[in-house]
MARPANU-376730 format. One record per residue: z, y, x of N, C-alpha, C, O in turn; residue in one letter; residue number from 1. Coordinates in pm, 1 decimal, padded with zeros to 6 digits. Layout:
<nodes>
+----------+----------+----------+----------+----------+----------+----------+----------+----------+----------+----------+----------+------+-----+
:     n.zz :     n.yy :     n.xx :    ca.zz :    ca.yy :    ca.xx :     c.zz :     c.yy :     c.xx :     o.zz :     o.yy :     o.xx : code : pos :
+----------+----------+----------+----------+----------+----------+----------+----------+----------+----------+----------+----------+------+-----+
:        Z :        Y :        X :        Z :        Y :        X :        Z :        Y :        X :        Z :        Y :        X :    A : NUM :
...
+----------+----------+----------+----------+----------+----------+----------+----------+----------+----------+----------+----------+------+-----+
</nodes>
This chain:
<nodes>
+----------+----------+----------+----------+----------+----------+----------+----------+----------+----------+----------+----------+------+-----+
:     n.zz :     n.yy :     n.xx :    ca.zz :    ca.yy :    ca.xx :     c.zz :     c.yy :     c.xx :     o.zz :     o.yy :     o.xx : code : pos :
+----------+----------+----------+----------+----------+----------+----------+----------+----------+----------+----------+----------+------+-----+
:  06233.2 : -04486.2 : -03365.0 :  06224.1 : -04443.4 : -03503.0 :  06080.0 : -04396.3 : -03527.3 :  06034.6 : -04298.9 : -03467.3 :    X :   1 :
:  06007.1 : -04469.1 : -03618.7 :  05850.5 : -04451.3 : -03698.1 :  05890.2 : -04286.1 : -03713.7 :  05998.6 : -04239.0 : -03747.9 :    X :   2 :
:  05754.0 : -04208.4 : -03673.5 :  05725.1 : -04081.4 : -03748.8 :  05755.5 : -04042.9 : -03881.3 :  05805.9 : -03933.5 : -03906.3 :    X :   3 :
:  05720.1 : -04150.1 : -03991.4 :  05790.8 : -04123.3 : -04120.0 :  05931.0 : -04121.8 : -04147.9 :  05978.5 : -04071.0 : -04249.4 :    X :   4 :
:  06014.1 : -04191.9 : -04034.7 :  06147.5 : -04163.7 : -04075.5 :  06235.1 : -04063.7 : -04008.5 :  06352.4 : -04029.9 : -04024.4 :    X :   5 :
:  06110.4 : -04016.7 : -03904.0 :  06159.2 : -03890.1 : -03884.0 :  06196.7 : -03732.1 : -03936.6 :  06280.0 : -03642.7 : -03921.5 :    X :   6 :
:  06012.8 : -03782.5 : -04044.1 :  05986.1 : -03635.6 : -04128.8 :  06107.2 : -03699.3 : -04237.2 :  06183.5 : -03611.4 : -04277.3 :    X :   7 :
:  06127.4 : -03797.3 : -04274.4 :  06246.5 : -03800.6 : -04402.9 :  06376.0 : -03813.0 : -04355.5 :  06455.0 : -03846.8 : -04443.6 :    X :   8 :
:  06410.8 : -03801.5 : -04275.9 :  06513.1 : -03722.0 : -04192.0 :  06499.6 : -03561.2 : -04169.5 :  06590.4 : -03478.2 : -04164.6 :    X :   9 :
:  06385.6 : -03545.7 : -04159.5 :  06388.9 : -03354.1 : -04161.1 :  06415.6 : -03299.5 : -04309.4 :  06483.7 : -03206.1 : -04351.7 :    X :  10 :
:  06313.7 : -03419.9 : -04387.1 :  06286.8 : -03377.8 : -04530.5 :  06455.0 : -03373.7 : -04591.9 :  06497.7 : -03265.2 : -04631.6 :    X :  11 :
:  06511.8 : -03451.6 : -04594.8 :  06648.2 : -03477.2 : -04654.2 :  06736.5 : -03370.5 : -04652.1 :  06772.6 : -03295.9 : -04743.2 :    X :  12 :
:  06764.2 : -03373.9 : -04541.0 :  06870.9 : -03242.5 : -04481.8 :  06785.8 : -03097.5 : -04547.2 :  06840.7 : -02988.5 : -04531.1 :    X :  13 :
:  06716.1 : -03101.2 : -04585.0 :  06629.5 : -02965.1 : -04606.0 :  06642.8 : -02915.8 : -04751.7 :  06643.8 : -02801.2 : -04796.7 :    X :  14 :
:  06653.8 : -03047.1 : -04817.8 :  06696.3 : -03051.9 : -04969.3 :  06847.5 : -02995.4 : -04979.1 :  06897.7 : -02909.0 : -05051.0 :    X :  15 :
:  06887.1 : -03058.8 : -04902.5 :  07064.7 : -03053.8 : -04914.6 :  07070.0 : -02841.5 : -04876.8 :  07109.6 : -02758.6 : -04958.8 :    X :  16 :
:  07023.6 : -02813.7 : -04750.8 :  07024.8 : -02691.4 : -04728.0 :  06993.8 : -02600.5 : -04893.1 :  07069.5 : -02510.6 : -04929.7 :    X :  17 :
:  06904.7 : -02633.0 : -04953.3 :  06876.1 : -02587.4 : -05094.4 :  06917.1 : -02580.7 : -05163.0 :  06862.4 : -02531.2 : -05261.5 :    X :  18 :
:  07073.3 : -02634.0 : -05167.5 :  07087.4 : -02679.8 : -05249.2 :  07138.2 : -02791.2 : -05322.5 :  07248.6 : -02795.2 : -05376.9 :    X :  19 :
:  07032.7 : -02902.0 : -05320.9 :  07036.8 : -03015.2 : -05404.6 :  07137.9 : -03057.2 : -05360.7 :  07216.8 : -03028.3 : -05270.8 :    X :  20 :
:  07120.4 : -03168.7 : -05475.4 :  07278.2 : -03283.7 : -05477.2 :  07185.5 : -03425.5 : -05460.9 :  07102.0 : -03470.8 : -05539.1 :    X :  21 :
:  07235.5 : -03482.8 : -05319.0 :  07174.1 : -03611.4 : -05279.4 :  07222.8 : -03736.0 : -05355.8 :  07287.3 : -03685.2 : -05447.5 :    X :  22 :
:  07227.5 : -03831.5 : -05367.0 :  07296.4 : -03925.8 : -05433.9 :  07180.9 : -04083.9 : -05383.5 :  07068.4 : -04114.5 : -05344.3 :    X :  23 :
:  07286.4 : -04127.2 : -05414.4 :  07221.4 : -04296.0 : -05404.7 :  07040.4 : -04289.9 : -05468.6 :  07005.1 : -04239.9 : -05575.4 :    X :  24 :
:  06965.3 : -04346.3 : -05381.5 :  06917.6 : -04469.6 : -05298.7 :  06940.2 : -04355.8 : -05166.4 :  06954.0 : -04415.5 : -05059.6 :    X :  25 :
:  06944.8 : -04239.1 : -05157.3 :  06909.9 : -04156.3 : -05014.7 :  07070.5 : -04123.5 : -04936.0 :  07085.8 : -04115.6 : -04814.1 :    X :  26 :
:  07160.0 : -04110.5 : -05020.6 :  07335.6 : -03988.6 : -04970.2 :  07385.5 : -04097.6 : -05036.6 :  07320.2 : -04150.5 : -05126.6 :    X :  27 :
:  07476.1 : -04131.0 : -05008.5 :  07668.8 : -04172.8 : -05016.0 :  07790.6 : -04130.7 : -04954.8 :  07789.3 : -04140.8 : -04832.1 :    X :  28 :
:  07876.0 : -04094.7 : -04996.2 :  08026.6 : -04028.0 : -04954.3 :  08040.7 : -04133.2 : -04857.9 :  07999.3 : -04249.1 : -04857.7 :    X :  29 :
:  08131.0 : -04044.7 : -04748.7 :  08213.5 : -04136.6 : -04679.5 :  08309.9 : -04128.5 : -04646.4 :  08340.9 : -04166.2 : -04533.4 :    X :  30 :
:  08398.3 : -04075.1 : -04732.8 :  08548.6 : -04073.3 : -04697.6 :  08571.5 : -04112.3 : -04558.7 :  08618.5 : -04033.6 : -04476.5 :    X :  31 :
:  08537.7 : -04237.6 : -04530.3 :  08621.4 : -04275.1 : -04388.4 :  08640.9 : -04177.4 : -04278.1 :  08728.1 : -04172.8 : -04191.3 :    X :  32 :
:  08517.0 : -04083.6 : -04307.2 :  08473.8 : -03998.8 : -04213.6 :  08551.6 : -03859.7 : -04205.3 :  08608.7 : -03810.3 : -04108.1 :    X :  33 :
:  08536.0 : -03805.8 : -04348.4 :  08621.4 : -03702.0 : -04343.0 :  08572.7 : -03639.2 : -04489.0 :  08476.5 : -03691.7 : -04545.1 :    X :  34 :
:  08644.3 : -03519.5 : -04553.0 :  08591.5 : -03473.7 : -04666.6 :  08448.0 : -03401.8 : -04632.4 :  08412.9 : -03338.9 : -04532.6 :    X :  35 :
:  08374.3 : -03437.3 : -04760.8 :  08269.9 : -03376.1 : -04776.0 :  08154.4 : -03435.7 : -04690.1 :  08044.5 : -03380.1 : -04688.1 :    X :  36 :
:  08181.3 : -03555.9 : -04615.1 :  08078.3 : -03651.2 : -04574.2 :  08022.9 : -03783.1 : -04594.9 :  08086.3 : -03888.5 : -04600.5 :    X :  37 :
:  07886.5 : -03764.9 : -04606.7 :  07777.7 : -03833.9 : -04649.8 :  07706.8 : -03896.5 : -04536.5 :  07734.7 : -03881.0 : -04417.6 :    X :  38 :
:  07603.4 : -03975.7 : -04590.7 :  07575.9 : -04079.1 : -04504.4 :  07366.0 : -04080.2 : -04557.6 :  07310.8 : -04159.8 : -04633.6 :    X :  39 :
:  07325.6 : -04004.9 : -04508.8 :  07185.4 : -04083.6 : -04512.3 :  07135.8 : -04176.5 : -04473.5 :  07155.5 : -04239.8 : -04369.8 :    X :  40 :
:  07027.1 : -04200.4 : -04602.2 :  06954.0 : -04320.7 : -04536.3 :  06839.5 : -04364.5 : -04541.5 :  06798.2 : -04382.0 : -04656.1 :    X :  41 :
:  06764.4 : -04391.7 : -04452.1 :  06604.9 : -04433.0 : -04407.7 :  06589.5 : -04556.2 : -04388.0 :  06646.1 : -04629.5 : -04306.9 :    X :  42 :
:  06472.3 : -04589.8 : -04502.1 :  06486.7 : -04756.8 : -04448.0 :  06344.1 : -04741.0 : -04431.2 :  06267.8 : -04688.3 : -04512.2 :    X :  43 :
:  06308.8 : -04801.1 : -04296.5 :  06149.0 : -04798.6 : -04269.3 :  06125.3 : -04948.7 : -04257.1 :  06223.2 : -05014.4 : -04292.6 :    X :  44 :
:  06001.7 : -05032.2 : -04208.8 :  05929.4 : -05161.4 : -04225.4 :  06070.4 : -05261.5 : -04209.5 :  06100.4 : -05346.4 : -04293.4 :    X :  45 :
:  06150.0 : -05233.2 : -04084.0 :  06216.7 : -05375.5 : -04069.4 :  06370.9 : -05280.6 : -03994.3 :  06449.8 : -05327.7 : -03912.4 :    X :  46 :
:  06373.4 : -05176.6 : -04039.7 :  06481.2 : -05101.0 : -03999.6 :  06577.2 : -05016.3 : -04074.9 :  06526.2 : -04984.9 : -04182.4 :    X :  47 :
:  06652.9 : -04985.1 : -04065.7 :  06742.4 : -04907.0 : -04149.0 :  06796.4 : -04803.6 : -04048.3 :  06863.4 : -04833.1 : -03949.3 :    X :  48 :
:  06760.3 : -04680.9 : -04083.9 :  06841.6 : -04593.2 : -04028.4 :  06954.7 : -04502.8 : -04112.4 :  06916.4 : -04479.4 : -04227.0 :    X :  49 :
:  07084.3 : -04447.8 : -04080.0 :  07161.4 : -04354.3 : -04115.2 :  07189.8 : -04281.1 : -04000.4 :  07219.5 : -04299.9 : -03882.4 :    X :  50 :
:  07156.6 : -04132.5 : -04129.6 :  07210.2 : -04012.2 : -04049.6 :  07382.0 : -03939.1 : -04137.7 :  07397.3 : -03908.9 : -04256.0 :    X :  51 :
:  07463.5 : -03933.0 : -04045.0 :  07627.4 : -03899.4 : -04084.7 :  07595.4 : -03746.3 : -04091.3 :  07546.2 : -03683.0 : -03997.9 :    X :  52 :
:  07628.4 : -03696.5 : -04209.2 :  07690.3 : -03584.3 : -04177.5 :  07798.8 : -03528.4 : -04300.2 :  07851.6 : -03591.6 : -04391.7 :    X :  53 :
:  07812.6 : -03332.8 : -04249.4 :  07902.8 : -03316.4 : -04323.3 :  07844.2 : -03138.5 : -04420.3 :  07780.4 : -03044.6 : -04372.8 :    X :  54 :
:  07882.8 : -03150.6 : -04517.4 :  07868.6 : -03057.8 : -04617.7 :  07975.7 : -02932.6 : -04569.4 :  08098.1 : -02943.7 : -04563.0 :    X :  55 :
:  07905.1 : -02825.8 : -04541.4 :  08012.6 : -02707.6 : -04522.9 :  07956.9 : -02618.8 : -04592.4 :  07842.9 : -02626.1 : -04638.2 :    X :  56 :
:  08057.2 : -02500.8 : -04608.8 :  08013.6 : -02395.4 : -04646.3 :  07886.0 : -02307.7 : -04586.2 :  07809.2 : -02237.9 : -04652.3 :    X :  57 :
:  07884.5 : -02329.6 : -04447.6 :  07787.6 : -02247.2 : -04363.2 :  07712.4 : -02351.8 : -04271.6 :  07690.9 : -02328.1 : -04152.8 :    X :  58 :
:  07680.0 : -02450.0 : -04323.8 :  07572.2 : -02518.5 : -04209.2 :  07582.1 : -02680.6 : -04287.4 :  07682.0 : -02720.1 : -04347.5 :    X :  59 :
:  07451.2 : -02761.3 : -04269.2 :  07486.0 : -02903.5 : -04291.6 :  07507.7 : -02922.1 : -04152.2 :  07448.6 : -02847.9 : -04073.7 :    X :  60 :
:  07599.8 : -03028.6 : -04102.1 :  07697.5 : -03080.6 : -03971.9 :  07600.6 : -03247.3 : -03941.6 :  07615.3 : -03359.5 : -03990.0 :    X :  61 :
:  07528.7 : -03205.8 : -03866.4 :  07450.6 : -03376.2 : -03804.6 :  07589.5 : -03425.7 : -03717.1 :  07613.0 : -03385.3 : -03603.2 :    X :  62 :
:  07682.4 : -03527.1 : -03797.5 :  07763.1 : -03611.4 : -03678.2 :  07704.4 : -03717.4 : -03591.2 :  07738.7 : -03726.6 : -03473.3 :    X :  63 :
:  07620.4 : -03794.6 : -03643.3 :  07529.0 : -03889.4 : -03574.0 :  07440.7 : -04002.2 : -03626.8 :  07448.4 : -04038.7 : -03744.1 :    X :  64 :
:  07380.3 : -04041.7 : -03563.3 :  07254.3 : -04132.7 : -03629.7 :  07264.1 : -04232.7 : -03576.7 :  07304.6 : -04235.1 : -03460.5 :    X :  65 :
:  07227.3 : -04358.1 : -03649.7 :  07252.8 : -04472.7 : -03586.6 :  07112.1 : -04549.9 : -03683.0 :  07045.7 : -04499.2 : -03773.3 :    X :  66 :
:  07100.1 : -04716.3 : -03609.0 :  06985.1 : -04785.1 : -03660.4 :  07137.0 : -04868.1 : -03695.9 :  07219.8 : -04884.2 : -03606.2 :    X :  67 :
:  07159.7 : -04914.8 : -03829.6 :  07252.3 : -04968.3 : -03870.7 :  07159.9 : -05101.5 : -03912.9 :  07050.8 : -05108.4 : -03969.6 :    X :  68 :
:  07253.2 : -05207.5 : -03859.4 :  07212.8 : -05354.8 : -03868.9 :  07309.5 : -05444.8 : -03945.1 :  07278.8 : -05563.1 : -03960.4 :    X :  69 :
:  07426.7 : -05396.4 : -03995.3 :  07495.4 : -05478.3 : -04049.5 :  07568.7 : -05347.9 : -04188.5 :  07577.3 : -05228.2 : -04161.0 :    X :  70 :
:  07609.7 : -05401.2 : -04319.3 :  07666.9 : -05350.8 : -04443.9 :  07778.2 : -05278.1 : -04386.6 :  07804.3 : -05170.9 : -04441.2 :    X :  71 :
:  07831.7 : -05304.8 : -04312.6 :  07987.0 : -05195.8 : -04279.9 :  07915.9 : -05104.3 : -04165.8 :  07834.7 : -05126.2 : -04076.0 :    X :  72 :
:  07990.5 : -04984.6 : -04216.7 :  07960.0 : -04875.0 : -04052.6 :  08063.6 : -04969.7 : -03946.4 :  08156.8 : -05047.4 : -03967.1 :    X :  73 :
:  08010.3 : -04930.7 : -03852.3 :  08055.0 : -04969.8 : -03701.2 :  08153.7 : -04887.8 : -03712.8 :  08151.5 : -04782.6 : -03776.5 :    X :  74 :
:  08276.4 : -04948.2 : -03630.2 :  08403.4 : -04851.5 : -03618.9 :  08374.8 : -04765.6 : -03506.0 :  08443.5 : -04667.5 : -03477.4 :    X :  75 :
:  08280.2 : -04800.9 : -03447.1 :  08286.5 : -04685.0 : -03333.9 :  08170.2 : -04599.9 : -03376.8 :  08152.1 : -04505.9 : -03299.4 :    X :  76 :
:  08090.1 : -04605.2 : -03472.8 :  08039.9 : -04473.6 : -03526.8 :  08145.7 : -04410.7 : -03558.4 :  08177.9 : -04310.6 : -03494.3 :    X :  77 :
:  08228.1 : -04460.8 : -03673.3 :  08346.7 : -04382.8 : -03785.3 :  08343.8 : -04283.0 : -03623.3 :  08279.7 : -04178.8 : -03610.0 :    X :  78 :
:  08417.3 : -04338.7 : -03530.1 :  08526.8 : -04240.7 : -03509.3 :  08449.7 : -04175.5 : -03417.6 :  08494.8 : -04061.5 : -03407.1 :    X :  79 :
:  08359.8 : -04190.8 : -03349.1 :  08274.2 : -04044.9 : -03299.8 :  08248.5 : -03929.8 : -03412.7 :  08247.3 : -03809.2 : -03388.2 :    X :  80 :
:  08230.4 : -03982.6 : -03526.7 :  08161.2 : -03871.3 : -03610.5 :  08312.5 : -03798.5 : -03631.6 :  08310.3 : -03676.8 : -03649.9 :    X :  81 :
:  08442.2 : -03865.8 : -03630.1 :  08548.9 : -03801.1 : -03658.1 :  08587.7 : -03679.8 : -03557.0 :  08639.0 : -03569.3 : -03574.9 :    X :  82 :
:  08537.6 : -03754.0 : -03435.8 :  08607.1 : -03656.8 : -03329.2 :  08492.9 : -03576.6 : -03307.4 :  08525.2 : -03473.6 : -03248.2 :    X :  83 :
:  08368.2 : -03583.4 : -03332.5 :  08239.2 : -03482.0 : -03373.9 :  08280.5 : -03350.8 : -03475.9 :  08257.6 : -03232.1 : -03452.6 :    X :  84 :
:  08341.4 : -03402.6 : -03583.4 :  08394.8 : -03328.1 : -03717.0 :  08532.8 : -03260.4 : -03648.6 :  08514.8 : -03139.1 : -03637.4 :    X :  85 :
:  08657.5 : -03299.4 : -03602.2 :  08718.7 : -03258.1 : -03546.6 :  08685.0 : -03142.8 : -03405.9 :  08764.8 : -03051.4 : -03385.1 :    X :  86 :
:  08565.6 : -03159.8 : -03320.7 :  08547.7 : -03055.5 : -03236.2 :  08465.2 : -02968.9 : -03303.7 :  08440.9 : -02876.4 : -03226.2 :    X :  87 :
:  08382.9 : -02943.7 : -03459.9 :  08349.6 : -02851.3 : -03493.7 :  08413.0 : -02785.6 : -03580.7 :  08357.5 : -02689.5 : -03634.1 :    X :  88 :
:  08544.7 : -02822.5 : -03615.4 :  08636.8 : -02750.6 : -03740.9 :  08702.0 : -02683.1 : -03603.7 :  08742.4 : -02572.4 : -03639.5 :    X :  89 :
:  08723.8 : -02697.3 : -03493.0 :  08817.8 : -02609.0 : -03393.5 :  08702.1 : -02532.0 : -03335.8 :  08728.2 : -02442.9 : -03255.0 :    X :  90 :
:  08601.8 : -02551.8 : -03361.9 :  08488.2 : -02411.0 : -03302.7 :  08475.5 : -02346.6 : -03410.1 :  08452.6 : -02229.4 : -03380.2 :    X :  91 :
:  08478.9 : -02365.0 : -03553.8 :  08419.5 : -02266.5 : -03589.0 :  08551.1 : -02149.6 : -03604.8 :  08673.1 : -02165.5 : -03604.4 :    X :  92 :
:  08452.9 : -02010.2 : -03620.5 :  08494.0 : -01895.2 : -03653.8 :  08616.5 : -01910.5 : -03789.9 :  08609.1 : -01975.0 : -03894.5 :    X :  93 :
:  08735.7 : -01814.4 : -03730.8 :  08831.7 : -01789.7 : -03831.9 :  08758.8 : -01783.3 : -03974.3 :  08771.1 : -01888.5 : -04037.1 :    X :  94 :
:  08732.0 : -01746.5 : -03998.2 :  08659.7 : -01629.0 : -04125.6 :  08632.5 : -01746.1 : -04181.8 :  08681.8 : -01755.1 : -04294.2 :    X :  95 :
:  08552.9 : -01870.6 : -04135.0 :  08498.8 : -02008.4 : -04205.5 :  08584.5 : -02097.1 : -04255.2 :  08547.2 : -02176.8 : -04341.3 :    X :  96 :
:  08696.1 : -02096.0 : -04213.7 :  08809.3 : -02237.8 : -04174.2 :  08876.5 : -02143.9 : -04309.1 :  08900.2 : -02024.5 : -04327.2 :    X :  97 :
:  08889.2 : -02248.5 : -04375.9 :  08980.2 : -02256.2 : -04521.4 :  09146.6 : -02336.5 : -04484.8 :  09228.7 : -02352.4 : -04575.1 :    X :  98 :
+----------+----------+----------+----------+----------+----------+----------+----------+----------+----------+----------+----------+------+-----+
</nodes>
């Protein structure tokens, strides 16, 4: 991954921490994944990257990054980021969990 799609990978998530509301050409929902997850995206010279994550009350959630080469997520992203999302809803603290 080029240096620039690193800093717009830092840059992104940094907005979202603020705040903002991401939306298409950069964030898309992804249901498949779970509520409240989105999908970044970096497209550098001849690459495309997405970063998965998830919107919480107390933290943005990095599920995982991938160099995506084809229009559908890979089923075996989906379900790491699921069982990623699933081992951090059973860590976090009572007080968080709705």
């Amino acid at each position: 991954m080029s240096l620039e799609a690193r800093r717009e990978f830092g840059f992104l998530p940094r907005q979202l921490q603020e705040g903002e509301s991401l939306s298409l050409p950069h964030s898309r929902p992804m249901p498949s994944i779970g509520k409240a997850c989105h999908e970044l995206r970096v497209i550098e010279h001849n690459k495309t990257w997405r970063l998965f994550y998830k919107i919480d009350d107390e933290a943005i959630v990095i599920l995982d990054v991938i160099e995506k080469k084809t229009r559908q997520t890979p089923k075996p992203t989906i379900d790491v980021c699921q069982k990623r999302l699933m081992s951090y809803e059973e860590a976090k603290p009572k007080k968080f969990k709705k």
